[in-house]
LUMBAVEX-478967 format. One record per residue (C-alpha): x, y, z; residue in one letter. Coordinates in steps of 0.001 Angstrom, whole numbers, plus 500000, padded with zeros to 6 digits. Each point is the difference from the previous one (the first is absolute). Layout:
BEGIN
XYZa/...
END
This chain:
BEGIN
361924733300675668x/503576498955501148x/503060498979497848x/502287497483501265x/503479499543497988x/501964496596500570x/503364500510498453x/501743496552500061x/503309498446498751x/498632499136496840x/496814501985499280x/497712502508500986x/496196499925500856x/497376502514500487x/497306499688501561x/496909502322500641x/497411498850503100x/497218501765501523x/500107501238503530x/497526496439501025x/503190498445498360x/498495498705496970x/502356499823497105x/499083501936496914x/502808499895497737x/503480498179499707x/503280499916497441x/503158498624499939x/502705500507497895x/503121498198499809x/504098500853500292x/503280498213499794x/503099499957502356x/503237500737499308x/502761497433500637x/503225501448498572x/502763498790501935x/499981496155502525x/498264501632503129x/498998503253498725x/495905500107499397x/499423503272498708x/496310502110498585x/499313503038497764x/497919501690502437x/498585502520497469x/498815497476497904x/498022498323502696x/498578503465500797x/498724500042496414x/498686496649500529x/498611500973503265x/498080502504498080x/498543498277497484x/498807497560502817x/497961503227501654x/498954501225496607x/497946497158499454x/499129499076503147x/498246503568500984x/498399499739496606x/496484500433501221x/500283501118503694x/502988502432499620x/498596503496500402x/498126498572503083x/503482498960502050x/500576501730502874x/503274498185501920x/502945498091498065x/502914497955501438x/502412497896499076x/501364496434501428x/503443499003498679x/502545497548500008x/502712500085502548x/503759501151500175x/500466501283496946x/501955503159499520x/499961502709497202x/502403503042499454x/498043502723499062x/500341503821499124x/498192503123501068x/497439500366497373x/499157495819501278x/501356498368497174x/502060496901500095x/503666500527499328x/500781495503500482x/498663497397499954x/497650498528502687x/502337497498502271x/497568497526501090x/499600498212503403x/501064496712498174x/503602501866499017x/502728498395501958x/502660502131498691x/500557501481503573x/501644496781501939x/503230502241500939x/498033502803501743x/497811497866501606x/503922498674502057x/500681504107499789x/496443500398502399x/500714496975502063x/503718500957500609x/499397503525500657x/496803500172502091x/498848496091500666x/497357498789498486x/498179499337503781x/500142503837500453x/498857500773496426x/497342497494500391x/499484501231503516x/498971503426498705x/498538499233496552x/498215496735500231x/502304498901497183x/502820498420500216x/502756500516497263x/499233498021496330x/500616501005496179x/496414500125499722x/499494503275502171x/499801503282498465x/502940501732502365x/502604496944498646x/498849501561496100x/500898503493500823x/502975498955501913x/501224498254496663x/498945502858497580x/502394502444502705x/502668497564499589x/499806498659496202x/498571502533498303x/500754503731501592x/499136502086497017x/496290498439500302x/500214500706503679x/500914503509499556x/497524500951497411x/496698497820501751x/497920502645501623x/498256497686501879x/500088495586500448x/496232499361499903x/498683496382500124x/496643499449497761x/498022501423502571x/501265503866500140x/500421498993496216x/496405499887498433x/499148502437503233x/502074502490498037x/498641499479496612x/496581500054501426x/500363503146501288x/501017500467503955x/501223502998501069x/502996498772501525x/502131496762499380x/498585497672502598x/500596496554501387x/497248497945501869x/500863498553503369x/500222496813498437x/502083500752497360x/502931501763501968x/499496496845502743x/501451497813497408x/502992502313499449x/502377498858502529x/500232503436500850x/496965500909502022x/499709500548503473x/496741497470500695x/499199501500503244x/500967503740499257x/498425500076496901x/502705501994498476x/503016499529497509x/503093498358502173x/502530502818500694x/502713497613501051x/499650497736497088x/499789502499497281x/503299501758502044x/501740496653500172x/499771499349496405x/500398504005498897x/496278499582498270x/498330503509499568x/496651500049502335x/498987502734496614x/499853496846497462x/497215497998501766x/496248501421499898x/498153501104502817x/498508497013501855x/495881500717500968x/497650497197501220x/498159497510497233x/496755501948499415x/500935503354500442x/498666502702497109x/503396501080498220x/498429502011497460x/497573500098496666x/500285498223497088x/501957501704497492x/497560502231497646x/501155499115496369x/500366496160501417x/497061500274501062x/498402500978496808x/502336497293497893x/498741497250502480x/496598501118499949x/499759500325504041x/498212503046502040x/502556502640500206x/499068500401503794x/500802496579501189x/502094499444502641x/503334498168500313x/500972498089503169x/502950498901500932x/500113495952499231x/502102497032501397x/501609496968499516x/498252497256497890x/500330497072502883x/498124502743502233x/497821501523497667x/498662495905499302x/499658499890503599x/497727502660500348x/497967498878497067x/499818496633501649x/498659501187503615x/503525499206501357x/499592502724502785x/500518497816503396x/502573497248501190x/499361496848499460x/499061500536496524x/502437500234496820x/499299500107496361x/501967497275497643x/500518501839496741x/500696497111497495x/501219501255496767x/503891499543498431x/501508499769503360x/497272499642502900x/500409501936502839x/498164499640504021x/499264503390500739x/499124500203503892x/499154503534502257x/500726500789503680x/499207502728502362x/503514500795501106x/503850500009498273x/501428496366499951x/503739499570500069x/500483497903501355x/503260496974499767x/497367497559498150x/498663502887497756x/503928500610499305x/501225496657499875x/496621499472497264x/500857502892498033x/496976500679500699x/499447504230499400x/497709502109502393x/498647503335498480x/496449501874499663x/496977498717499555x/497985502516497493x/497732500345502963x/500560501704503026x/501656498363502886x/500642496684498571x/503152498566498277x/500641497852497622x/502715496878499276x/500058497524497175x/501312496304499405x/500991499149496471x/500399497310497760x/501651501309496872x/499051497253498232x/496122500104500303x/498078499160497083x/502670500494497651x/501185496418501723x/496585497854498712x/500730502307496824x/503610498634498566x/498635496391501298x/497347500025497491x/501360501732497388x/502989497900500385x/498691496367500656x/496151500109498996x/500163500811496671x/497636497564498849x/497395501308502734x/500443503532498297x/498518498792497002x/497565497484501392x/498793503461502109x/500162502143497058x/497761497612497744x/496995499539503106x/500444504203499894x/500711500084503785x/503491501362501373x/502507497411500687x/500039500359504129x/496824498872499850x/500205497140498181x/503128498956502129x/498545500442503506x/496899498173498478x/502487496920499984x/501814499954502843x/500025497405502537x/498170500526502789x/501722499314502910x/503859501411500630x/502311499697497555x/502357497145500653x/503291502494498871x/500770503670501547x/501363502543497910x/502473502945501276x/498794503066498441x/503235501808500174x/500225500930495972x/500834503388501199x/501816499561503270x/498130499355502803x/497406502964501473x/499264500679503494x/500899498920502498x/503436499070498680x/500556502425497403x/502993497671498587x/500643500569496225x/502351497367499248x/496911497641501393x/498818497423496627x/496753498461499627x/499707496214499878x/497419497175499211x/500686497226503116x/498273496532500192x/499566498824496263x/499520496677498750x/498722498127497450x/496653500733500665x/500122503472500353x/498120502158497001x/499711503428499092x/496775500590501855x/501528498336503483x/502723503350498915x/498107502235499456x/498222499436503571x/503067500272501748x/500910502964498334x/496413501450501541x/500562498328503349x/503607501944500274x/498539503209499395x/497565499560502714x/502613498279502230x/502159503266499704x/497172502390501103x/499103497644502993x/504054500473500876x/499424503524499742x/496864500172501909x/501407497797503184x/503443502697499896x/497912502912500357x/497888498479502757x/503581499831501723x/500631503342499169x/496468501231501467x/497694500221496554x/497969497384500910x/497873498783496716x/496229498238500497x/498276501429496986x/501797500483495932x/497972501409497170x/501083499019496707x/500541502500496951x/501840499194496369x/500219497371498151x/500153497639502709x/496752500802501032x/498208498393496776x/499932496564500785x/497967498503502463x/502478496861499992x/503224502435500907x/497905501972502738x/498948496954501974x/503484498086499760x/500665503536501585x/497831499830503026x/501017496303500571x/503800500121499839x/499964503706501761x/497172498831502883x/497975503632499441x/497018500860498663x/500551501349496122x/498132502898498616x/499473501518496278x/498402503203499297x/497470501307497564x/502626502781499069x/502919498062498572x/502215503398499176x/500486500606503605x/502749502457499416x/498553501963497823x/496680500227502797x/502551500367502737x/501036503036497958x/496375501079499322x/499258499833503972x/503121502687500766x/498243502050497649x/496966499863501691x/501298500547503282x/501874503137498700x/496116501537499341x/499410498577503570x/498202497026498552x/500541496432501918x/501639501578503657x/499486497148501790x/501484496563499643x/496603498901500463x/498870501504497318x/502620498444497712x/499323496704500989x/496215500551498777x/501351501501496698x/501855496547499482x/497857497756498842x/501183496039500787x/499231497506497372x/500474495935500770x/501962498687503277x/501943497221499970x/500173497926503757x/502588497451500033x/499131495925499564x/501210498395503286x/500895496714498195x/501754502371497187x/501444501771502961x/501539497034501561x/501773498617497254x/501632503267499063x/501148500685503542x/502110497014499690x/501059500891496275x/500897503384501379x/502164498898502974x/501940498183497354x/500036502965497466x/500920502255502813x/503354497762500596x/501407499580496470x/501025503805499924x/503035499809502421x/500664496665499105x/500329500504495997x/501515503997499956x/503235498848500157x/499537498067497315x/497426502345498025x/503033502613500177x/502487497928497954x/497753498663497185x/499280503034498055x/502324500153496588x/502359503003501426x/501093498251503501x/499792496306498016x/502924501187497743x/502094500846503260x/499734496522501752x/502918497881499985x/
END
């Protein structure tokens, strides 16, 4: 049996699978975030450990003493001060913290941040775990001093679990801002421009390598074979991949959850101006010789979220009476060919590839005819209209993308996967394992017990579920919606940048 671990932003999930890849147990347990200052998005990251626990408790319940592999897929760029004996010492500073504007101008004024992203694959950005340390040197010394080691949640649970040394996955220390991408190594020059000690960073190994045994009295509290293996795990976009069969270019994995994220692979480092220029990041795939880079949309499914909770109140209860959940009962209404009104799905700032925060979302087209349903199917369209932006920029950049396989809670509805394949033009795939992560995880813990060497053999492991092939009358009328949508961004940001409350109060 193999354990795969999915730490996430907001909860953690366990799950156990056999080495065919059949699932055979699963938990999740929940966890807050933090948000104590404007900016600052901040975690306890011992009491998600404690949750993470409870999530392998029950999970293992009946297969436990039978587990021979574990690892772990997390979420990305956090950073954690921790002490010698592995115990957190701060709290978690989480990839969403923005606190770190002012060193991200320190990086670009010192070094560039071509030549950072030149050597790293990531261009400067508050999100990055390097721009959290960098503050934590410069705000908070005293914490700086006493941290024996910055971890992110990777070397984290790694270290409760039991490794013998505090290790980072490739992965992980790709998304630093700090890691030489073709060296494989820690950055001398960085960490010596910015007087970081190389001593406070784990030692990076390769996703899948063994990095000890799970931890004999943890072991016994979680119920799990005291000889089972740990192996080092990787990021969660990656991690998905691999659980999806994303092992070859020209395929990419759209992970649709809160935010929803294209996750694409190549054979060689891209960095490309358009990669730069994207904000697009290149770092390690989990699996050997192949990298990874994302597009995001922050907004995601948290977008269709505030729209319904906001304006379809009378479809919550309506849903909530028939005893089915509210989505469905809104796609089951709307109209069926494309919405007459486009929506701007900047709530958050705009995502890849403009990366502009000041960016506001906005409804365009209304009339007197237009009803909540004609909305909400914009609000669908955009999302899909964003990832089709995405997926023509990083056929500029070289990541061509002919095949995407679907995982989260986008890939539920049948309605939502085919407006997919019709507004991107590509085939559109959902799997039979949903919790790709966590498999993704499962599968480096296999190969670490020199299960699944081949990508091959991954593929088979994989199993597909329904394909979606684009509509070529569907397809039509979207190209021309999307030639329009892919206009109004330049043409309203100037105005987008002014509206919001704080600039509004400063116009004269």
């Amino acid at each position: 049996m193999l354990l795969g671990i999915d730490v996430g932003t907001t909860g953690a999930k366990a799950m156990v699978y056999t080495e065919d890849g059949e699932a055979r147990g699963y938990a999740f347990r929940e966890y807050g975030i933090l948000y104590t200052k404007e900016g600052y998005a901040c975690q306890d990251a011992e009491h998600v450990w404690s949750r993470t626990k409870e999530a392998i408790r029950e999970a293992v319940r009946e297969e436990g003493t039978h587990i021979r592999s574990i690892s772990i897929s997390v979420q990305g760029d956090a950073v954690i001060p921790v002490d010698c004996n592995r115990a957190a010492i701060g709290y978690a500073q989480l990839g969403m913290d923005y606190r770190g504007t002012e060193e991200v101008q320190i990086c670009e004024s010192r070094l560039g941040a071509e030549k950072i992203f030149a050597t790293t694959g990531m261009r400067p950005h508050p999100m990055n775990t390097f721009i959290k340390i960098l503050w934590m040197k410069r705000h908070d010394r005293p914490l700086y001093e006493k941290t024996y080691k910055f971890v992110t949640y990777a070397d984290f649970i790694m270290g409760k679990l039991g490794s013998s040394d505090i290790v980072i996955d490739y992965t992980m220390a790709a998304r630093t801002q700090v890691f030489d991408l073709c060296e494989k190594r820690w950055s001398e020059e960085i960490l010596g421009v910015f007087g970081i000690d190389q001593g406070k960073l784990g030692t990076p190994v390769p996703s899948g390598t063994i990095v000890g045994t799970i931890d004999r009295t943890l072991a016994e509290e979680l119920g799990i074979s005291r000889d089972a293996l740990l192996a080092a795990g990787g990021h969660d976009q990656t991690c998905a991949a691999a659980g999806a069969g994303i092992t070859e270019e020209g395929m990419a994995l759209d992970s649709h959850g809160t935010a929803e994220v294209l996750t694409a692979v190549s054979s060689q480092p891209k960095l490309g101006k358009v990669m730069f220029d994207s904000f697009y990041p290149c770092y390690n795939h989990v699996l050997p010789g192949r990298y990874a880079t994302f597009g995001l949309n922050h907004t995601g499914g948290a977008l269709l979220k505030w729209y319904v909770e906001e304006y379809c109140r009378e479809d919550i209860r309506l849903a909530k009476e028939q005893g089915i959940q509210v989505y469905d009962y809104i796609i089951g209404r709307l109209p069926q060919p494309p919405s007459h009104v486009m929506v701007l799905p900047y709530l958050n700032g705009s995502g890849t590839p403009h990366c502009d925060l000041r960016m506001r979302g906005g409804i365009l087209g209304l009339t007197m005819a237009t009803g909540r349903y004609d909305i909400a199917k914009a609000v669908m369209e955009s999302l899909c209209f964003e990832m089709r932006l995405n997926m023509e920029r990083m056929e500029q950049s070289g990541i061509p993308i002919r095949d995407i396989r679907c995982a989260g809670g986008g890939a539920r509805s049948a309605a939502g996967l085919q407006l997919k394949a019709d507004i991107m033009g590509v085939p559109v795939t959902t799997l039979k394992v949903r919790e790709a992560a966590c498999f993704g995880a499962a599968i480096l813990a296999g190969r670490a017990i020199g299960l699944y060497k081949s990508m091959e053999e991954i593929q088979r492991l994989v199993q597909t579920d329904i394909t979606y092939e684009p509509e070529e009358v569907s397809r039509n009328m979207y190209d021309e919606r999307y030639r329009v949508y892919h206009g109004l961004y330049d043409v309203m940001k100037p105005v987008m940048s002014r509206v919001g409350k704080e600039d509004a109060e400063n116009i004269t």
